[in-house]
N, C-alpha and C positions, 0 to 999 in steps of 0.2 A: 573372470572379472570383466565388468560392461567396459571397454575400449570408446566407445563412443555417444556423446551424451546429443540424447533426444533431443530437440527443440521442445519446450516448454508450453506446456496448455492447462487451463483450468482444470481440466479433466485427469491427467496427470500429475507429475513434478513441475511444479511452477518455478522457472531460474529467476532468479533476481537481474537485470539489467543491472552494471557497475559499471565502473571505468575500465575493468580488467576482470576476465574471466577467463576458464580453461572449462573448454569442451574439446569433446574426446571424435574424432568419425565411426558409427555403432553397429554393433552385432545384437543378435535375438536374447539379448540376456534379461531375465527378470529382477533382478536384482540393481539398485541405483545406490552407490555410497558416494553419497554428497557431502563432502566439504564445506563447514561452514567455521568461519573466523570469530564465532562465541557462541557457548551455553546457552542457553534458552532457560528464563529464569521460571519460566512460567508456558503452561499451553490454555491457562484463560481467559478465553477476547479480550475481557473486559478489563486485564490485571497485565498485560505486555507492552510494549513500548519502543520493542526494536524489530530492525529488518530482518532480525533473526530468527527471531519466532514469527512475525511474521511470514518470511514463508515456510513456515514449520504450519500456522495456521491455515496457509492459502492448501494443503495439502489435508488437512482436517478437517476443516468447515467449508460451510460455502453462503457468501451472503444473497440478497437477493440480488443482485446483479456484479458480472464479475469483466476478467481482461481477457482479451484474447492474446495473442503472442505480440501482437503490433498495437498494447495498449489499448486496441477498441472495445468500447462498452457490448456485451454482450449479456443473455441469460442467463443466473445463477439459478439463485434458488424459486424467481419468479421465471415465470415463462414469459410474462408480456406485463404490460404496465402502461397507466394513461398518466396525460396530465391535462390538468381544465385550462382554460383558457387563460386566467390572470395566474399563471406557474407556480399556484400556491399547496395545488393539492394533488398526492402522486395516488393512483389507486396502484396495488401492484397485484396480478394473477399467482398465485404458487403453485406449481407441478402437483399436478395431482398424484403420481409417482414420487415425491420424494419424501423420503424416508429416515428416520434416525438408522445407526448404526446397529438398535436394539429391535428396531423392524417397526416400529412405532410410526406414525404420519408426521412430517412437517406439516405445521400448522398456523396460520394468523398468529395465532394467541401467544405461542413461541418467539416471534418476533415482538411482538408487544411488552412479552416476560424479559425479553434478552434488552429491548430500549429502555424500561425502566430500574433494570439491575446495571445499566450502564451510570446512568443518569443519579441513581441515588448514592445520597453522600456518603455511603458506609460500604459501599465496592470501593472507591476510592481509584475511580479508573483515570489513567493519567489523559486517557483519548477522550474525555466525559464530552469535550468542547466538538467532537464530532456529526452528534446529533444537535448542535448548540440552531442552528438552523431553524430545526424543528422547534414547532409553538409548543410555549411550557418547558422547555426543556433545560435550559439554563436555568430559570428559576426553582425548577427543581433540586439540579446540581448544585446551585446555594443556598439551598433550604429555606427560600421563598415561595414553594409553589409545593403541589402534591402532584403525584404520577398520575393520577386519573385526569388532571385537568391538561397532560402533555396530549399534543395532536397526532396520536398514533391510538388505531382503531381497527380493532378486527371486524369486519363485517358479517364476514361467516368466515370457516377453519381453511376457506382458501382465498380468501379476500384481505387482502390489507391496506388501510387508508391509512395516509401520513399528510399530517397537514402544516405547511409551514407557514413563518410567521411575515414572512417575505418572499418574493421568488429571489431561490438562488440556482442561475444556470448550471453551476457546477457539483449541485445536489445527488443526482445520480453518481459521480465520480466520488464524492463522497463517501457511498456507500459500498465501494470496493474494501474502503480500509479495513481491518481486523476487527477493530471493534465494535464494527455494525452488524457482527456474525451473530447468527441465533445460538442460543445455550436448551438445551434441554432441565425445563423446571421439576422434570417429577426427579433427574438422576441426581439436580442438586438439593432439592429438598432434602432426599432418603441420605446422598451421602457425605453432605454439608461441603468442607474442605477436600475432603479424600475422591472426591469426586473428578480430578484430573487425574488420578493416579492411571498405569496401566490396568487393562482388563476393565476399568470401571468407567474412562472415557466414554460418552455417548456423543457420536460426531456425525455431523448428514455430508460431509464431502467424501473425497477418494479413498480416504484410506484411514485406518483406526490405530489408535497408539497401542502397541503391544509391548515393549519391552522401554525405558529408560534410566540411563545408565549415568550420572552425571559424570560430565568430564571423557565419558568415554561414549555411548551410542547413542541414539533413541532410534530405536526400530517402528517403523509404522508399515503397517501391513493392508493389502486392498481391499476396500470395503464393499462385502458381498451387496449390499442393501439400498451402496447409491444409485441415484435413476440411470446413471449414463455409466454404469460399471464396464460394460464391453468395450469402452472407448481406452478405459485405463491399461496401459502398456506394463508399469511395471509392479510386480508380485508386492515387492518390497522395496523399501524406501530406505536406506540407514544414512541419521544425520551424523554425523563427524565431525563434531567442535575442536580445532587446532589452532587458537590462535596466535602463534610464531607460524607467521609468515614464510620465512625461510627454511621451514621443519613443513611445511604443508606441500610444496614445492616436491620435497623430498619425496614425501609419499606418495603425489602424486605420480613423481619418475618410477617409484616404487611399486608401484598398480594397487595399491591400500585403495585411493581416493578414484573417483572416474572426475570428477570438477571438484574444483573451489573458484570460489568467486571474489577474493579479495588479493591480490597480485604484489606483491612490492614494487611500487613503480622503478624505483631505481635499478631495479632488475629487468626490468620489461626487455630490452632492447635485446639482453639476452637470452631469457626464456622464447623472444621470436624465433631467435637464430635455431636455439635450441629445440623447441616444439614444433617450430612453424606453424601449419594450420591450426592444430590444435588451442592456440591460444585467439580467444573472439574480446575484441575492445569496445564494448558499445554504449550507448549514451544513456544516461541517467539527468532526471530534474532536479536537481539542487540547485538551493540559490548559495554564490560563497560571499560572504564580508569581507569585500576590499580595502584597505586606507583608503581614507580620500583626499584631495590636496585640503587645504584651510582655504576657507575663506571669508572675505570680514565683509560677504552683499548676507544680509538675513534673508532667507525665502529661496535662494537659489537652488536648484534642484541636483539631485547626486551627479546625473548626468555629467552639466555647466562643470560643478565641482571636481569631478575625475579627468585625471589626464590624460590628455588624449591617445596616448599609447599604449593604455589599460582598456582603452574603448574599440582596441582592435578584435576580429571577428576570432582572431587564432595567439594564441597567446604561446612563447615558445621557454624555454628553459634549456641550459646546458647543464643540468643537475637532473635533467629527466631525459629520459628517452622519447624522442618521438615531441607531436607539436599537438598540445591541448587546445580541443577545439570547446569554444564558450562563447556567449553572447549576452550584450548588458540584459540586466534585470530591470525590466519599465512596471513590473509589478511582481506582489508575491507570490500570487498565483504561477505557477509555471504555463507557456505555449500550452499544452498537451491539454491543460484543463477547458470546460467549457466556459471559464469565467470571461464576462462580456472584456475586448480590447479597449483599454482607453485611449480616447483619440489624440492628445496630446505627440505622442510619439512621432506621430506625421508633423508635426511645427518643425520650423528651426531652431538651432537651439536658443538665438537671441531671442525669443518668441515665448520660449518657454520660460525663459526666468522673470522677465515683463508680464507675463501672463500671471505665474504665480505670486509677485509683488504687486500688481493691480490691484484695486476691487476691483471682485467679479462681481458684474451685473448678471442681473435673469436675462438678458438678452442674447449673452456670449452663449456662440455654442461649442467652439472648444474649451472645457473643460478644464480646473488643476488636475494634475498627479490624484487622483483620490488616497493613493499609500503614500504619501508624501505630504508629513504636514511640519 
């Protein structure tokens, strides 16, 4: 049994970042049974909704552009990619090496087939708002527009234009998400629904679904076909839905699990004691819904509103182990995205709520809150 869990890469087992996780220190084992804290109701892009398949899908597919271990934007399924000058139009390159699972080419057209099966109102994809960016592409998803008029173009079977309908900095990060993964049309043509099942998955990332077991496995296995297969570390993959928390734990002491990624906090302090290294705490983007104090100024910003001892950098609790580190939300966007900073944050806070009860003149150059109306 693997003793020690790898750091995480596109090319491999991709970990999920959480508040608590359990890695293992590692031996040459091929073999990875990962722990994960729910089912996977679904393995298609366009048909998932959680972090749970999602990385069940970071391990299946591969978009055109993916993460590296530290979050940074790197090459997926494109090798390189421009953009023009007013940040409206992405061209992207695709590997000419990459491949379906059935040995077939990743293609332009693939990408085009998989944005407009997102997009259209009869996949019923929860992520449809993903590509919403992209020209045509909402109005598609509410049945005001048709798929040939959305701004995604294959130029030739290794060329893909995408054109949007605004720049949005954060466009590329975007397209990490699951449901911007291509689908192979000729496998869902032939096999309609049955087309996720084992054996009959066709996937251009690491590794291919061979066995799933609901409530007890899903086995995925290394895919002979993808471009960068020599990079992949391990043979096999088995995912292992446990959700008691406290029964995960177990198994892990038990050598069943090598990680799980979902921790009981209340236990934290002692699974340290008890693991030690073993246990890795690291940070995740969420934004969380505080109270806020009342107040009877209109216009005032969350900030003004929140009490100032919510607004510390480290927030602590004697009901948890250990001191949760957080910082306010000045947008929805997380740090980590490329979305432009609003300058407001730099004012004072007296500054700030004058500001947003003003009118604003065209002359001002600090800015409202743009999320904040």
């Amino acid at each position: 049994m693997l003793t020690n869990m790898l750091k995480a890469t596109v090319f491999a087992t991709t970990m999920a970042v959480t508040a608590g996780a359990f890695y293992t220190p590692a031996f040459a084992e091929t073999v990875y049974n990962r722990g994960t804290a729910a089912e996977s109701e679904s393995v298609d892009p366009h048909k998932t909704s959680t972090v749970y398949e999602a990385n069940v899908l970071r391990d299946l597919f591969q978009g055109l552009v993916m993460q590296d271990e530290k979050a940074k934007l790197i090459p997926g399924a494109a090798e390189s990619w421009t953009v023009s000058d007013d940040g409206t139009v992405y061209t992207f390159k695709l590997r000419k090496d990459g491949m379906w699972s059935d040995g077939s080419p990743v293609t332009a057209d693939d990408f085009v087939y998989a944005f407009h099966r997102l997009e259209d109102p009869a996949t019923g994809a929860e992520y449809a708002s993903m590509l919403y960016p992209v020209k045509g592409a909402e109005d598609v998803n509410t049945k005001k527009g048709k798929p040939e008029d959305m701004g995604v173009k294959a130029i030739d079977a290794g060329t893909l234009e995408v054109t949007l309908k605004a720049p949005t900095p954060y466009f590329l990060e975007m397209l990490t998400h699951q449901a911007t993964y291509p689908v192979s049309k000729a496998s869902i043509e032939k096999l309609g629904a049955d087309w996720i099942k084992p054996g009959n998955l066709v996937s251009n990332g690491a590794y291919t679904l061979a066995e799933w077991v609901p409530n007890d496995h899903m086995k995925l296995v290394k895919n002979p076909k993808f471009w960068d297969a020599g990079s992949v570390k391990f043979d096999v993959v088995n995912y292992i839905p446990t959700e008691d928390r406290s029964s995960a734990m177990k198994r892990f002491e038990a050598g069943e699990l090598d990680s799980y990624d979902d921790l009981p906090t209340e236990q934290l302090a002692d699974l340290k004691t008890k693991f030690g290294d073993q246990i890795h705490v690291g940070p995740i983007s969420a934004p969380t819904i505080m109270p806020s104090r009342p107040t009877r100024r209109r216009g005032t910003t969350l900030n003004c509103a929140m009490p100032s001892r919510w607004r510390s950098t480290v927030i602590s609790s004697p009901k948890r182990s250990g001191r949760i580190r957080c910082c306010p939300a000045i947008r929805w966007c997380p740090p980590a995205s490329r979305a432009t900073r609003p300058q407001w944050p730099n004012m004072p806070t007296c500054r700030r709520s004058t500001a947003r009860t003003r009118p604003r003149r065209s002359s001002r150059s600090l800015a409202t809150p743009p999320n904040i109306r």
